[in-house]
C-alpha positions as CSV (number, residue, x, y, z in Angstrom):
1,X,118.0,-83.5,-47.9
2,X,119.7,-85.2,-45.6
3,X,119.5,-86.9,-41.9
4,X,120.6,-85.7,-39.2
5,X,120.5,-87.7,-35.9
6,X,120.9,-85.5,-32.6
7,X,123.0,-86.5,-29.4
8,X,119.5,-87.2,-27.6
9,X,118.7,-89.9,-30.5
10,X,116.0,-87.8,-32.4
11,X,116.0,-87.6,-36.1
12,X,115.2,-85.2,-38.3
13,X,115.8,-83.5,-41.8
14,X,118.7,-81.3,-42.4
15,X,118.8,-78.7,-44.8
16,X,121.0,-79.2,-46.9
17,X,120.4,-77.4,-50.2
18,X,123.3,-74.6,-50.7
19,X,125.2,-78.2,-49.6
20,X,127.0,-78.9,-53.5
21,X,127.7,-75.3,-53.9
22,X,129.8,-75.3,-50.3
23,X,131.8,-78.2,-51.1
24,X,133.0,-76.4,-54.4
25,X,133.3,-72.7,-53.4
26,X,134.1,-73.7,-49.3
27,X,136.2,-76.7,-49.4
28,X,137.8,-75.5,-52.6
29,X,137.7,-76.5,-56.1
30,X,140.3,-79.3,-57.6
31,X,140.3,-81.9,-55.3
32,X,144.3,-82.6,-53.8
33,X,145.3,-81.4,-57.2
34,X,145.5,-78.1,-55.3
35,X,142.7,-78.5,-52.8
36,X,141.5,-81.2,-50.7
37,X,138.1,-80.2,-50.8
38,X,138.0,-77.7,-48.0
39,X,140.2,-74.9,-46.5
40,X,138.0,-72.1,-48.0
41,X,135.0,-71.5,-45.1
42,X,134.4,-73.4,-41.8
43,X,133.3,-72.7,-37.8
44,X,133.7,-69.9,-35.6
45,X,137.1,-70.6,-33.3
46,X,140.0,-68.8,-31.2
47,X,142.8,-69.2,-32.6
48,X,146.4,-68.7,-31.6
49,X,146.9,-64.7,-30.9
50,X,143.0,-64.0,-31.1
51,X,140.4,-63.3,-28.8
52,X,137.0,-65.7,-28.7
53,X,134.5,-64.8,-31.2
54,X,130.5,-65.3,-29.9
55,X,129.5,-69.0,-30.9
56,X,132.6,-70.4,-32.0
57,X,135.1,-70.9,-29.0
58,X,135.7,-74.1,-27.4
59,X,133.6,-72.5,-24.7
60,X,133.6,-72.3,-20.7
61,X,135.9,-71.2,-18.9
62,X,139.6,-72.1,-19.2
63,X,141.3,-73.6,-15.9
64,X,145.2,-74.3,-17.1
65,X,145.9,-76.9,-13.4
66,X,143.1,-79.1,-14.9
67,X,144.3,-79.4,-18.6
68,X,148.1,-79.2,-17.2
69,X,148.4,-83.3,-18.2
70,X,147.7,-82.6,-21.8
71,X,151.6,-83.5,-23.4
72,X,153.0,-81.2,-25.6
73,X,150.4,-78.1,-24.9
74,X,152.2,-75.0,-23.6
75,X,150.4,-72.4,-21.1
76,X,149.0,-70.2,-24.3
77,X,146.7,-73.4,-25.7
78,X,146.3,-75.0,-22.3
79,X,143.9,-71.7,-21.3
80,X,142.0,-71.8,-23.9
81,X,140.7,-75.8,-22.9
82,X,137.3,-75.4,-20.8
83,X,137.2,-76.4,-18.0
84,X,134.7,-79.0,-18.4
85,X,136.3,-80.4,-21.3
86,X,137.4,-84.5,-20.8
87,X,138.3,-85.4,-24.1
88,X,141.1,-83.7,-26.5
89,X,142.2,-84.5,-30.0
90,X,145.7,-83.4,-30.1
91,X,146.8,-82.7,-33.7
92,X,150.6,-82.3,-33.8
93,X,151.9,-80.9,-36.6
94,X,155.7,-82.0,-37.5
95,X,156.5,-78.4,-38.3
96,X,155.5,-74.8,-38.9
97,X,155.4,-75.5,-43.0
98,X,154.8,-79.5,-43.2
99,X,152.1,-81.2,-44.1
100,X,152.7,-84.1,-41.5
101,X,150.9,-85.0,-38.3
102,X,150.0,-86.9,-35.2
103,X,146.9,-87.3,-33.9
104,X,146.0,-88.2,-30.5
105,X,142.8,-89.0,-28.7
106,X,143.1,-88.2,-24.8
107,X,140.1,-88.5,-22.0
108,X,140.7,-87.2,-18.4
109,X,140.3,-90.3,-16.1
110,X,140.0,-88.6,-13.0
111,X,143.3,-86.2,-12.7
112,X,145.3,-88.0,-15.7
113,X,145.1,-87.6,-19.3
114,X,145.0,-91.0,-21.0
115,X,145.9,-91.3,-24.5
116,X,143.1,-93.8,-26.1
117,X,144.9,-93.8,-29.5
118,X,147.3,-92.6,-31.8
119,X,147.2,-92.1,-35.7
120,X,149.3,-90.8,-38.7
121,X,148.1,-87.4,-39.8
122,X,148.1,-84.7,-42.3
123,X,147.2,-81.1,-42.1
124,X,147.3,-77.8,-44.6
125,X,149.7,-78.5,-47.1
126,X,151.6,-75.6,-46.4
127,X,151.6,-76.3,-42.6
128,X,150.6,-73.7,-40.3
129,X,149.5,-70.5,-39.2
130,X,148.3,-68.9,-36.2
131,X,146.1,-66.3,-38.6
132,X,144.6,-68.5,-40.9
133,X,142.8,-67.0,-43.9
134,X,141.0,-68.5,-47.1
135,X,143.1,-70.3,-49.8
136,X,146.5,-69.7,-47.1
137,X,146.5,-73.9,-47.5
138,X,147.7,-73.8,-44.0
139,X,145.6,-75.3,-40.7
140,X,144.7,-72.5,-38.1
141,X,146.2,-73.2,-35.0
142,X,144.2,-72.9,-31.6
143,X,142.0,-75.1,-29.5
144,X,138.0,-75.7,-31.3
145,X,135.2,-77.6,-30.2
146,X,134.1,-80.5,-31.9
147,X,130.1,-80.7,-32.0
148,X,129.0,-81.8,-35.0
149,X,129.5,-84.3,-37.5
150,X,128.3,-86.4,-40.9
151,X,129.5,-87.7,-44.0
152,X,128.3,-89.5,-47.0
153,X,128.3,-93.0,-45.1
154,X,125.9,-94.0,-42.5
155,X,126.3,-92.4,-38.7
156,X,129.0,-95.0,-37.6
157,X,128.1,-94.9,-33.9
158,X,128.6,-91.7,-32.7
159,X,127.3,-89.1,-30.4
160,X,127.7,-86.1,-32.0
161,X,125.2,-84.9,-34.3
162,X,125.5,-86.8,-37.1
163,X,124.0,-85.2,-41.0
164,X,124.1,-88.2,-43.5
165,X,124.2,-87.0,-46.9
166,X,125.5,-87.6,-50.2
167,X,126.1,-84.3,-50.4
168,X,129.0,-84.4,-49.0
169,X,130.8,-86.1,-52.1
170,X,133.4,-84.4,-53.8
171,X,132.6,-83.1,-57.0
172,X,133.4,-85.6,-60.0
173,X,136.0,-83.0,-61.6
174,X,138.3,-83.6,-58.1
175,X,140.9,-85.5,-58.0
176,X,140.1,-89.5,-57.4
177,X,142.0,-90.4,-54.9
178,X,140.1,-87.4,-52.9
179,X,136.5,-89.3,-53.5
180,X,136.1,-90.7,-50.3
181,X,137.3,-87.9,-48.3
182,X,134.3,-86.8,-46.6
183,X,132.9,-90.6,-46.2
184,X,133.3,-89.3,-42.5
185,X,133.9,-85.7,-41.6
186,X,133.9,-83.9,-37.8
187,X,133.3,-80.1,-38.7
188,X,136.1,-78.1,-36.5
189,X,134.4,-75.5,-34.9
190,X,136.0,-72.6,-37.2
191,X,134.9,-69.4,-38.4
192,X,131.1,-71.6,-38.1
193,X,127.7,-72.1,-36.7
194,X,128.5,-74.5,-33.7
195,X,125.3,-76.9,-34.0
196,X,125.0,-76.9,-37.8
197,X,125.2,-79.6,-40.3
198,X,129.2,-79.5,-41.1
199,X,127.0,-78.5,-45.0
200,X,126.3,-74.8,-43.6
201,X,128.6,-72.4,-45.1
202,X,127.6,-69.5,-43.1
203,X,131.0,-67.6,-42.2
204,X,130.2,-65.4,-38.5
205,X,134.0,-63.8,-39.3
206,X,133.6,-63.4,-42.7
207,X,134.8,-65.3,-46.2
208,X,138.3,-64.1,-46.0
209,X,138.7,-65.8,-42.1
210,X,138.5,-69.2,-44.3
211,X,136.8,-72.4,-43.4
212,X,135.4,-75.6,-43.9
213,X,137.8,-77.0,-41.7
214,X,136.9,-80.8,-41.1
215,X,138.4,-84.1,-39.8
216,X,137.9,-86.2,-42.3
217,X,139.7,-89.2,-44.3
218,X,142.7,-89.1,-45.3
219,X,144.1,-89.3,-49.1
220,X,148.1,-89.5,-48.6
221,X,149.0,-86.0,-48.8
222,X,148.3,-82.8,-47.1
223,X,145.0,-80.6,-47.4
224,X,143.8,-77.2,-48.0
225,X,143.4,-76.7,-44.1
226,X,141.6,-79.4,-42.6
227,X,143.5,-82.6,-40.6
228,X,142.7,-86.1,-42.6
229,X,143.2,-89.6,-40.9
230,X,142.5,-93.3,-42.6
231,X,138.9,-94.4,-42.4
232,X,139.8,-96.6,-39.3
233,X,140.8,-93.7,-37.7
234,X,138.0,-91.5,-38.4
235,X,135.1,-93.9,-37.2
236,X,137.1,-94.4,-34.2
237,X,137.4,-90.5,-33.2
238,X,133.2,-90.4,-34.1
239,X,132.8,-93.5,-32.0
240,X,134.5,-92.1,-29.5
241,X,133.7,-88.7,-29.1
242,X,131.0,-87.5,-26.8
243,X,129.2,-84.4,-25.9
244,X,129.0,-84.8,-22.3
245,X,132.9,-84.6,-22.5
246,X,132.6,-81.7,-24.0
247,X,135.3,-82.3,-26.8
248,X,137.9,-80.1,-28.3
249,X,140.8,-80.7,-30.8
250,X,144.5,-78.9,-29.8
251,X,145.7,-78.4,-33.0
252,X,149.1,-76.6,-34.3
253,X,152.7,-78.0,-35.3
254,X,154.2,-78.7,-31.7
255,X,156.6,-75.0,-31.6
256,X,153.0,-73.4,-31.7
257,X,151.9,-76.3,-29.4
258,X,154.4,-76.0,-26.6
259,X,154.8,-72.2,-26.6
């Protein structure tokens, strides 16, 4: 088992039993010897070219003059923002088929978006894709809320959701530089339950939609699917981020940005 602590500060106990066999058959087997850990399962989104799927869109409705500010986001992503959202994290990838990436946090101050930090990124491996599917080892691109979060360290400070379990460590056969991946993680609302533990593996799209798609630390080299930062990084972004903003990460190499 382990603890979750909801935005309203009350703590309870997560389920978490089906939590070890997610991590190997969800994030992926091998560790960054060919998997990060992930890219196989994850949350309910709408990605580039497809239409909203029930419980796993960023959610609301879209209003392109209020996320106009966001830099770099064309008029195909900057619908799909809600309008209620005040806080993006802008993942831009360096190209269609790199690994590389920028992340950006920005909060609407009024009617300007303010960038509030700025970090070295990687993404899927292969780069990519507006059509992501499981084991592709490319990032889906679209816009994805951002509700729920945990890791195998302690809630940091944020006010998402937060499960804290060691459950979330890598299996010992991985890779060792990929141990401390999921110290921190922020489950990407892809193919997933929005308001689970980022543990659940339930798949509303189905296994072959892929997965498992997390923020999470960064081990010096692209992932399966997911976007990895430094530890620094990461417990700023769950420090940070805040339900009443309504957060959603903008995520794609910048062609598939822009357009």
């Amino acid at each position: 088992m382990g603890v979750m602590r909801t935005a309203g500060g009350v703590v309870r106990m997560a389920a978490v039993a089906a939590a070890t066999a997610f991590l190997v058959a969800g994030c992926g087997a091998g560790g960054e010897g060919g998997r990060d850990g992930k890219g196989g399962r994850g949350a309910e989104g709408d990605g580039v070219g497809a239409r909203p799927h029930p419980g796993g869109s960023a959610g609301g409705g879209p209003d392109p003059a209020h996320s106009a500010g966001v830099p770099g986001v064309g008029a195909a992503l900057r619908a799909r923002i809600p309008a209620a959202t005040r806080q993006v994290v802008a993942v831009y990838g360096a190209g269609p088929n790199s690994p590389d990436a920028t992340v950006v946090l920005y909060e609407k101050d009024a009617n300007e978006w303010k960038n509030k930090g700025s970090w070295p990124a990687h993404n899927g491996r292969r780069g990519w894709t507006p059509d992501h599917h499981e084991d592709d080892q490319r990032s889906p691109v679209g816009v994805f809320s951002l509700t729920d979060a945990g890791g195998v360290l302690p809630d940091p400070g944020t006010r998402l959701p937060y499960t804290h379990a060691a459950a979330f460590t890598p299996p010992a056969y991985w890779s060792k530089n990929t141990r401390h991946d999921f110290d921190y993680v922020v489950a990407i609302n892809y193919n997933r339950v929005v308001g689970a533990s980022p543990l659940d593996p339930t798949r509303p799209q189905g296994q072959s939609k892929g997965g498992g798609v997390w923020l999470h630390l960064d081990h010096g080299s692209g992932t399966s699917a997911c976007v990895s930062v430094a530890k620094s990084a990461m417990a700023a972004l769950l420090r940070a981020l805040d339900p009443a903003r309504h957060p959603v990460v903008v995520m794609g190499d910048r062609a598939h940005l822009a357009g």
